[in-house]
C-alpha positions as semicolon CSV with decimal commas, in nm:
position;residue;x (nm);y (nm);z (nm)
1;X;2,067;2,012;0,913
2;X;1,974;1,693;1,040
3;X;1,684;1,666;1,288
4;X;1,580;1,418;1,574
5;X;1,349;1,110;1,437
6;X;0,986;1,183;1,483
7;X;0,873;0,995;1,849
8;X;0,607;0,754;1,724
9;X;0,318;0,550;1,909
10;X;0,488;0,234;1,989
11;X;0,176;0,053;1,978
12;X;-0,076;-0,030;1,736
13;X;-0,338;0,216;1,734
14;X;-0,699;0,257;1,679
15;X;-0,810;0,544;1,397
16;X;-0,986;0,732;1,698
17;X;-0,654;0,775;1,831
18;X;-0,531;0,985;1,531
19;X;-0,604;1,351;1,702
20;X;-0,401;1,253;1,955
21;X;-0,165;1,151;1,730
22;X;-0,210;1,425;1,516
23;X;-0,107;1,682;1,856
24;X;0,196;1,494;1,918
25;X;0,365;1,479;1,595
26;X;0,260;1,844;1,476
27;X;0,428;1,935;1,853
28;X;0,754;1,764;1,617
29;X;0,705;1,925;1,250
30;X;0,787;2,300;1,126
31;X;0,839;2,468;0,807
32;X;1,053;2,325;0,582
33;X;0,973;1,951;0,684
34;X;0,880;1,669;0,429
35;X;0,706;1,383;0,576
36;X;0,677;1,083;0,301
37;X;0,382;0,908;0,343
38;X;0,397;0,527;0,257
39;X;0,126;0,273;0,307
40;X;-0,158;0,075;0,091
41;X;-0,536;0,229;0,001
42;X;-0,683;0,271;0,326
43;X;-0,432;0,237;0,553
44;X;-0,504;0,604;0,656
45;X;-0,268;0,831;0,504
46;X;-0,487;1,111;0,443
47;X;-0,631;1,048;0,742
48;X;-0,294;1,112;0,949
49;X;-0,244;1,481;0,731
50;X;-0,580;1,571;0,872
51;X;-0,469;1,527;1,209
52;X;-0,167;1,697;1,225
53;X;-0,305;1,965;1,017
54;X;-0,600;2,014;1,254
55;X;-0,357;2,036;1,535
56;X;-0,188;2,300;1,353
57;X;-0,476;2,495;1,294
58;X;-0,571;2,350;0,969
59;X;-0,960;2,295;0,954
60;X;-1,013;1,924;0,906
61;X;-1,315;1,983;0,679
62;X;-1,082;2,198;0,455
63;X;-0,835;1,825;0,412
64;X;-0,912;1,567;0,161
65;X;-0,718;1,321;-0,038
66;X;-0,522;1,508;-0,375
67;X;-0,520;1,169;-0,549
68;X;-0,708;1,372;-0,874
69;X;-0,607;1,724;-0,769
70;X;-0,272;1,594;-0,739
71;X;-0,185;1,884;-0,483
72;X;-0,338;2,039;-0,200
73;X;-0,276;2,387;-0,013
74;X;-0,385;2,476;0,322
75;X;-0,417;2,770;0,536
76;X;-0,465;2,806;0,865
77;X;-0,086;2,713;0,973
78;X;0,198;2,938;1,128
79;X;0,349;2,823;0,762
80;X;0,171;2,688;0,427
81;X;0,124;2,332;0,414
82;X;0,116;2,157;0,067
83;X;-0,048;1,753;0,063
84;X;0,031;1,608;-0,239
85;X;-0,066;1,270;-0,421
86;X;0,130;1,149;-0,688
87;X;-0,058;0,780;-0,706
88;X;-0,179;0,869;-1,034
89;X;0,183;0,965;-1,158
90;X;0,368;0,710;-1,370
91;X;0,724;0,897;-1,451
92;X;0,979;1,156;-1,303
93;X;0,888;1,327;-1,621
94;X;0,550;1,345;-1,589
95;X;0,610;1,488;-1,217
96;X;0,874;1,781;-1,340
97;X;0,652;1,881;-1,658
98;X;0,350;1,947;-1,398
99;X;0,634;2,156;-1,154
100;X;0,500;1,924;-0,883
101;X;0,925;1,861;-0,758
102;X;0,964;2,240;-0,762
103;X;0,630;2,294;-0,499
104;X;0,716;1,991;-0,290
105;X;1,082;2,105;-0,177
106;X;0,925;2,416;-0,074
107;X;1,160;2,579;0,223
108;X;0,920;2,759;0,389
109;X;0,631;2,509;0,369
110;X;0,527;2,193;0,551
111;X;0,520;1,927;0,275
112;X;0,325;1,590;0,310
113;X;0,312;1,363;0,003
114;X;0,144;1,030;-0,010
115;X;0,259;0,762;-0,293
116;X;0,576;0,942;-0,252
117;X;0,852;0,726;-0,466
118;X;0,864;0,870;-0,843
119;X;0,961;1,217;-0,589
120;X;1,229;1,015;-0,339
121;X;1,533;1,061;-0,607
122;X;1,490;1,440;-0,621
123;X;1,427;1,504;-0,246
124;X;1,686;1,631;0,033
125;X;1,884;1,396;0,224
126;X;1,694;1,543;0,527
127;X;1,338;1,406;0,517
128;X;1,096;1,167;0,706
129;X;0,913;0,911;0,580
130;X;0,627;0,725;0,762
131;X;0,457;0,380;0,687
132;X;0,126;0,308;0,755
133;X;0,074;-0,035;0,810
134;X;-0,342;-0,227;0,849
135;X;-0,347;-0,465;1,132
136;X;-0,709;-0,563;1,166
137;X;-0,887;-0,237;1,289
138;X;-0,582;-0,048;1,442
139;X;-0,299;0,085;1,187
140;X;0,094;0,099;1,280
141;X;0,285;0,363;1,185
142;X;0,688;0,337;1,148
143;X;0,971;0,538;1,026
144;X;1,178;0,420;0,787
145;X;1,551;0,464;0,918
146;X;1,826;0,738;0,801
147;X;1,576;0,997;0,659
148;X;1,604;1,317;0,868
């Protein structure tokens, strides 16, 4: 079922912005929901899943980047929430033989994965997928078009 894009800051904003952020696009996520996370090191990608977690109930001390766990489960939700990192991933192959495409189409979770492309050819036609983008000391985030 296709759902409404995700209303985004139309501004460049600052990284002390994010909880506010963070309120206003949890207020737009639920269960089921796969949020692609695009962007280079730093750009705040990690960052952004602690935000909307925390507005979900999440405790932000509880979030950190997967990048060597690969994958991440919190509690704390109305639903589980699974943050994933496949940077260190190099193959399709390599993602299936650790299950990871199994746990990150997960129906009844809300799925966030950062470095996202070996995963985009075995996803749903209904997803988002957010760019972060450096501009100096405030970060812009965009949709990418036809996703959800």
């Amino acid at each position: 079922m296709a759902r409404p894009p995700l209303q985004l800051p139309p501004e460049p904003f600052g990284l002390c912005a994010l909880p506010e952020l963070g309120r206003a696009l949890a207020a737009q996520l639920q269960s089921g929901d796969i949020i692609l996370l695009y962007g280079d090191l730093g750009a705040g990608k990690t960052a952004l899943v602690r935000a909307i977690t925390a507005a979900l109930g999440v405790d932000p001390a509880e979030v950190g980047s997967p990048t060597f766990a690969l994958v991440h489960t919190y509690d704390g939700a109305a639903w589980p929430v699974v943050h994933a990192d496949l940077y260190r991933l190099e193959s399709v192959a390599e993602l299936q033989a650790a299950g990871l495409d199994e746990l990150l189409i997960d129906a009844q979770a809300l799925v966030f994965v950062e470095w996202p492309t070996l995963l985009e050819p075995l996803l749903p036609p209904a997803h988002y997928a957010l760019e972060l983008a450096i501009c100096g000391d405030e970060r812009i985030l965009t949709q990418r078009p036809a996703c959800v």
